[in-house]
C-alpha positions as CSV (number, residue, x, y, z in Angstrom):
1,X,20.1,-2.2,-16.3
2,X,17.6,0.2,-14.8
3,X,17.0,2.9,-16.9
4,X,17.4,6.5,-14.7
5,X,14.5,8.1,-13.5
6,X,12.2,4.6,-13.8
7,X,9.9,4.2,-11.5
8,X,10.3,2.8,-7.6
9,X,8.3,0.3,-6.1
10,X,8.1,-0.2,-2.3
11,X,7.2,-3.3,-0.5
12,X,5.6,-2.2,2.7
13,X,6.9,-5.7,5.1
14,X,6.5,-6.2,8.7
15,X,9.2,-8.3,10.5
16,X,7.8,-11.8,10.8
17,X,7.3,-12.2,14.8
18,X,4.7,-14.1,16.5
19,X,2.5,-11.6,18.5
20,X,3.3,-8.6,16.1
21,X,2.6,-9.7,12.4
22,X,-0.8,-10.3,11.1
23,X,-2.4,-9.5,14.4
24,X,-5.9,-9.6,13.5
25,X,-5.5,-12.7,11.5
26,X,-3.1,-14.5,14.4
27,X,-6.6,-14.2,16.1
28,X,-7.6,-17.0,14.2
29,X,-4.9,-19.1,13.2
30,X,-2.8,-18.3,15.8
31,X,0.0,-16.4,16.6
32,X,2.6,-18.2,15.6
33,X,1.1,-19.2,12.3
34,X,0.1,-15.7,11.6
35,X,4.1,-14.9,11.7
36,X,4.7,-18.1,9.4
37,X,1.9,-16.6,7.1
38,X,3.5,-13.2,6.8
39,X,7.0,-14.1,6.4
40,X,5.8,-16.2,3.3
41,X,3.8,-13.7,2.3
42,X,6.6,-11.0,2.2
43,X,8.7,-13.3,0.2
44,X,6.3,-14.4,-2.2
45,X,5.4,-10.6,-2.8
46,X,9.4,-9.8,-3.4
47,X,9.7,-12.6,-5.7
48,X,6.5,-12.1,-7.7
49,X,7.5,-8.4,-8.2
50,X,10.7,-7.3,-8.3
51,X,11.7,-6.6,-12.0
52,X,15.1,-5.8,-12.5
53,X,15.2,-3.2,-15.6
54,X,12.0,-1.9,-14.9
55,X,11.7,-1.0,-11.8
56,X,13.8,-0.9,-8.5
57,X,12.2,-2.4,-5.6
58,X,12.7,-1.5,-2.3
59,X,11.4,-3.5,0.7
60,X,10.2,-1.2,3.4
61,X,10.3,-2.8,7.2
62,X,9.1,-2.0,9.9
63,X,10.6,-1.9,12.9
64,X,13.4,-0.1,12.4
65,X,16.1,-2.6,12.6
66,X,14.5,-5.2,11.1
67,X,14.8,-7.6,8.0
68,X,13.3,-9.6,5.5
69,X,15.4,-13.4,5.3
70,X,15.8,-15.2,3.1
71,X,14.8,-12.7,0.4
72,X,16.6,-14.4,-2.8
73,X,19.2,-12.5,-5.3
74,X,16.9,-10.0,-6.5
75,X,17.4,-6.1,-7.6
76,X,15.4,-5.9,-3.9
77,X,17.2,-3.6,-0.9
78,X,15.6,-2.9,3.0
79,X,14.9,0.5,4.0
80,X,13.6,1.6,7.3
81,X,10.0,2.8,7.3
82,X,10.4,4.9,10.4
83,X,8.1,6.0,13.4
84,X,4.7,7.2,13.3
85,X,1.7,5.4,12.1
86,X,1.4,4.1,8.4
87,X,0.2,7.3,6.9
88,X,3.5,8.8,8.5
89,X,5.5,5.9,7.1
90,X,3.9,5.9,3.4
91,X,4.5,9.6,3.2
92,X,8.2,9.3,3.8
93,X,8.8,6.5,1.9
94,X,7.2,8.7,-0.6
95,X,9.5,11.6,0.0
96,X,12.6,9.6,0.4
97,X,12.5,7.6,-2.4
98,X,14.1,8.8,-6.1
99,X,13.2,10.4,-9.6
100,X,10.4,9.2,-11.2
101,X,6.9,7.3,-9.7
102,X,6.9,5.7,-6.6
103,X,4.0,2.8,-5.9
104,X,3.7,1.2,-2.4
105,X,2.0,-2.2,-2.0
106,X,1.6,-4.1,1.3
107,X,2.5,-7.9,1.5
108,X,-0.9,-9.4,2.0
109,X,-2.5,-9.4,-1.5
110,X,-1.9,-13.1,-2.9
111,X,-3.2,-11.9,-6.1
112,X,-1.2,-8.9,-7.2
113,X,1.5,-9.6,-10.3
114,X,3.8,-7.6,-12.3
115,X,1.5,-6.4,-14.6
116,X,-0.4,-4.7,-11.5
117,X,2.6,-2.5,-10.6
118,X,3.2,-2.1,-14.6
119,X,-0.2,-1.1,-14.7
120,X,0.0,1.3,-11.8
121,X,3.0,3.1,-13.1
122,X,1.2,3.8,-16.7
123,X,-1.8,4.9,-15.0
124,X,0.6,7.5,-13.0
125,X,1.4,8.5,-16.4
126,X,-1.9,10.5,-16.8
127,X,-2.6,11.3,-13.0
128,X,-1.1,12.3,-10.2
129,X,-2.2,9.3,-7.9
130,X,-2.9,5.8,-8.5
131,X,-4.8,3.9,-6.1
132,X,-6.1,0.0,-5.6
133,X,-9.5,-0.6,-3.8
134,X,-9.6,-3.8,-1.8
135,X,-12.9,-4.8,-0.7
136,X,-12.7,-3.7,2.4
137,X,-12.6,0.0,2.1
138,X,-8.8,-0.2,2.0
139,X,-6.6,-0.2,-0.8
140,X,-3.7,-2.3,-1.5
141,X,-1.6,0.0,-3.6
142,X,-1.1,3.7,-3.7
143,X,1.1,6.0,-5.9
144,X,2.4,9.0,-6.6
145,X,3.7,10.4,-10.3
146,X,7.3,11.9,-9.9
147,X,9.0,14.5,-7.7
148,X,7.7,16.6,-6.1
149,X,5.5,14.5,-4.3
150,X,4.3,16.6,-1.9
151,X,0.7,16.2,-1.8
152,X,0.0,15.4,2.0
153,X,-2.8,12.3,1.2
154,X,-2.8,10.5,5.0
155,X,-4.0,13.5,6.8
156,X,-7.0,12.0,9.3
157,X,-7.0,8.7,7.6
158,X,-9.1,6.5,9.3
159,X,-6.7,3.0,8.6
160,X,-7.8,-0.6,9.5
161,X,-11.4,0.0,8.2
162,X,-13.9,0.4,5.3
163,X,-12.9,4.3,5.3
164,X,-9.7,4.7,4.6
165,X,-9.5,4.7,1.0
166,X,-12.6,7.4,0.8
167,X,-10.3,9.7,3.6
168,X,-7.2,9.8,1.8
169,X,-9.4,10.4,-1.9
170,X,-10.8,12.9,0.3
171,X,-7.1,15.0,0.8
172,X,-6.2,15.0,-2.9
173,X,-6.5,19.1,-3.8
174,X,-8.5,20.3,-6.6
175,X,-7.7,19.4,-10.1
176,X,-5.3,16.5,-8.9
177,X,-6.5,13.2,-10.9
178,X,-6.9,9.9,-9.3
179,X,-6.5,6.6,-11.5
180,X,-7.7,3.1,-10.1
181,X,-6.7,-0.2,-10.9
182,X,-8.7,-3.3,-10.0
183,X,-9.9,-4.6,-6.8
184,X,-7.4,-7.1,-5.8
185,X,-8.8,-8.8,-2.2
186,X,-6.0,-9.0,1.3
187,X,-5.7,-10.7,3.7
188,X,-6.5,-9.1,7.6
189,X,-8.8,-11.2,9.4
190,X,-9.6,-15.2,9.8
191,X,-12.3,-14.9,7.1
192,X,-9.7,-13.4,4.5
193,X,-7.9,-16.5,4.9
194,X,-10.4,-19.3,4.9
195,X,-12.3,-18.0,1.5
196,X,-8.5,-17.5,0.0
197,X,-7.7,-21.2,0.9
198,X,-11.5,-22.8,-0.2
199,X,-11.3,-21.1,-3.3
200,X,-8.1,-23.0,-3.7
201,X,-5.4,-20.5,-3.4
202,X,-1.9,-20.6,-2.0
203,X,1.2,-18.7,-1.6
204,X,3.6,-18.7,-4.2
205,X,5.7,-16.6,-6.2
């Protein structure tokens, strides 16, 4: 059983439909694959990471309304994300969620495990943000240590770009610490996807 007060992790997820999932990728591969993509994506990511008794997991979708299927018996519920852009939508899944440290992932990094998110919560033990650089610029985790978590860290965030992880560093106030865990690599565009698949990966749990 989950101990109280253990940590939260959120699965950021977007509803698998062709035209509005991996946009930049369905460039590519093609709309309709791009959605196929995603939705194995998301349930690979649920699988892979859910640890009942050390974490709950929630899975974040977005839009509002939406779900995950096919998501297996797993200690693994939907929230909405709500409106606004994804800086709006990390900061209340932040402020929403319970006692304790809260990490958000996305869906798209084929090489994040357990001991990732067990490693981000540690970290979160000696700073008050944990972050993952992708390669990109991005990052593919973020977290904050425990309640309150009211450090505002998406304020002018440029997203979708080599920026954004150097704009929300940029809002942590003086004397917060930052921890970083390794660069793990997504998936956004067409040449995400082909060096994933030529160096010989695939999506499983």
């Amino acid at each position: 059983m989950r101990q109280a007060g253990a940590g939260t992790l959120v699965i950021f997820a977007r509803a698998a439909v062709a035209g509005r999932a991996k946009t930049r990728l369905a460039r590519h591969v093609g709309y309709a694959r791009a959605a196929m993509l995603s939705r194995l994506m998301t349930l690979a990511s649920v699988q892979r990471l859910s640890a009942p008794g050390r974490w709950r997991t929630l899975v974040a979708v977005t839009p509002d309304g939406a779900a995950v299927r096919g998501l297996p018996g797993l200690d693994a519920r939907h929230v909405r994300q709500g409106q606004g852009d994804l800086g709006h939508r990390m900061q209340r899944a932040f402020s929403l969620a319970g006692q304790g440290p809260v990490v958000i992932v996305g869906t798209d990094i084929p090489g994040i495990r357990r001991h990732h998110v067990a490693a981000a919560f540690r970290a979160l033990g000696r700073a008050e943000v944990a972050v993952g650089p992708s390669g990109d610029g991005g990052y593919w985790m973020v977290g904050q240590r425990c309640r309150p978590r009211t450090l505002t860290l998406f304020q002018g965030v440029r997203w979708s770009g080599p920026h954004a992880l150097a704009d929300t560093l940029a809002n942590l106030p003086d004397g917060a610490r930052a921890a970083y865990l390794p660069v793990l690599t997504d998936i956004d565009e067409g040449a995400d996807w082909l060096a994933f698949t030529r160096a010989g990966g695939r999506i499983a749990p």
